[in-house]
C-alpha positions as CSV (number, residue, x, y, z in Angstrom):
1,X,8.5,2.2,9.2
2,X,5.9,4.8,8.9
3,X,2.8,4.4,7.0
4,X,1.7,6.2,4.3
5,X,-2.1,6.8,3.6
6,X,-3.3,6.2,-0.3
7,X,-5.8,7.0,-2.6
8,X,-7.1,5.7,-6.3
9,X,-5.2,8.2,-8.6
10,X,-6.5,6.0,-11.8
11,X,-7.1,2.9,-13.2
12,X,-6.3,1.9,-17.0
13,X,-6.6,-1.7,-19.0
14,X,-3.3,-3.0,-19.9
15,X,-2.2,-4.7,-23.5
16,X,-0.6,-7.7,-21.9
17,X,-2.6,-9.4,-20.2
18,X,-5.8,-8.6,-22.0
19,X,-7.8,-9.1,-18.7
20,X,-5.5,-6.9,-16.1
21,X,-5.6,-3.6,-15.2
22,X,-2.8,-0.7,-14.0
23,X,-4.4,0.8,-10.9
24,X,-2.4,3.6,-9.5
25,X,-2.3,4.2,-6.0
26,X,-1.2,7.9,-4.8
27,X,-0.2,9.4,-1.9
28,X,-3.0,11.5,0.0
29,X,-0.2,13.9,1.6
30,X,2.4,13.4,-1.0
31,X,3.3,13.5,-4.8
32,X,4.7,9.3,-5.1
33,X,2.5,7.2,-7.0
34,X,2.6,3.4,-7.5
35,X,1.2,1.7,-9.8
36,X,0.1,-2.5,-9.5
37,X,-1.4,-4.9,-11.9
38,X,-4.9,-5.9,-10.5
39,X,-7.0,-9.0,-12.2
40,X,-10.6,-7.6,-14.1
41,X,-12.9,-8.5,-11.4
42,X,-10.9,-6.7,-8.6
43,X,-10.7,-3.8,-11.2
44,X,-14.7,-4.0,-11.7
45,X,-15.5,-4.1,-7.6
46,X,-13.3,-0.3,-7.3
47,X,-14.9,0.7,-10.4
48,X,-18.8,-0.1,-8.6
49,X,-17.6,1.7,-5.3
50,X,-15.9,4.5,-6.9
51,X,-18.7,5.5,-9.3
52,X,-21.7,4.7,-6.6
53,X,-23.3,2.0,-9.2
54,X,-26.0,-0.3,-7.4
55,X,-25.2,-4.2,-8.5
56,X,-28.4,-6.1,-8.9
57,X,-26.9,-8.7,-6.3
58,X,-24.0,-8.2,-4.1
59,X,-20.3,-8.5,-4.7
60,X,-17.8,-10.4,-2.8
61,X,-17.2,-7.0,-0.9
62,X,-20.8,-6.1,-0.4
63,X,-21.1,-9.0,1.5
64,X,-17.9,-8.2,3.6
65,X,-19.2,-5.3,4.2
66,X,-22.1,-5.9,5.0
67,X,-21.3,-8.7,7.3
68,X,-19.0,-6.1,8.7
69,X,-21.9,-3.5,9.4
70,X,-23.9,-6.0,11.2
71,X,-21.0,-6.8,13.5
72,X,-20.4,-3.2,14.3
73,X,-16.7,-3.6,13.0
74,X,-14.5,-1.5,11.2
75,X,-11.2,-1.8,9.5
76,X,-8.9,-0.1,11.6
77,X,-5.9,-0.2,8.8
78,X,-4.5,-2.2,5.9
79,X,-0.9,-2.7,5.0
80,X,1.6,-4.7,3.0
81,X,5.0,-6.8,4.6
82,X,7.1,-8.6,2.7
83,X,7.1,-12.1,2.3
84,X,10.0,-15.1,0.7
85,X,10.9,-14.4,-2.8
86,X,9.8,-10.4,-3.2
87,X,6.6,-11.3,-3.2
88,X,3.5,-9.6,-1.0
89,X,0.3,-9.7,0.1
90,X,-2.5,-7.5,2.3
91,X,-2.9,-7.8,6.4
92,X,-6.4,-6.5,7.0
């Protein structure tokens, strides 16, 4: 299967649950979108990268990335397989 490189296209609230949001994912070389329910504090953590604010102490993902950094690491890609049931989840 070939992979297909994404980008934030937006990110709304939704009515139902009142604490998840509809990020949509686009394709960087395409026209598809998909959109996914994401929980408020995942939906806070893009918001902070994507607008550059500084947090007066470090998310979850500061600290992953930080710890990264120090290690000299890098992701090298992410992806999704599917699992039992139709369900999914990240490989980092």
């Amino acid at each position: 299967m070939d992979e297909i490189e994404l980008k934030v296209h937006d990110m709304s609230s939704t009515l139902q649950p009142a604490d998840a949001y509809a990020l949509v994912l686009e394709e960087v070389n395409g026209n598809r979108k998909l959109p996914i329910i994401i929980g408020s504090l995942e939906a806070q953590a893009i918001k902070v990268v994507m607008m550059g604010y500084k947090m007066p102490r470090p998310l979850t993902l500061s600290l992953l990335q930080f710890q990264r950094a120090e290690r000299k690491g890098r992701v090298k890609r992410r992806s999704s397989r599917p699992l039992e049931k139709s369900d999914s989840h990240l490989i980092a």
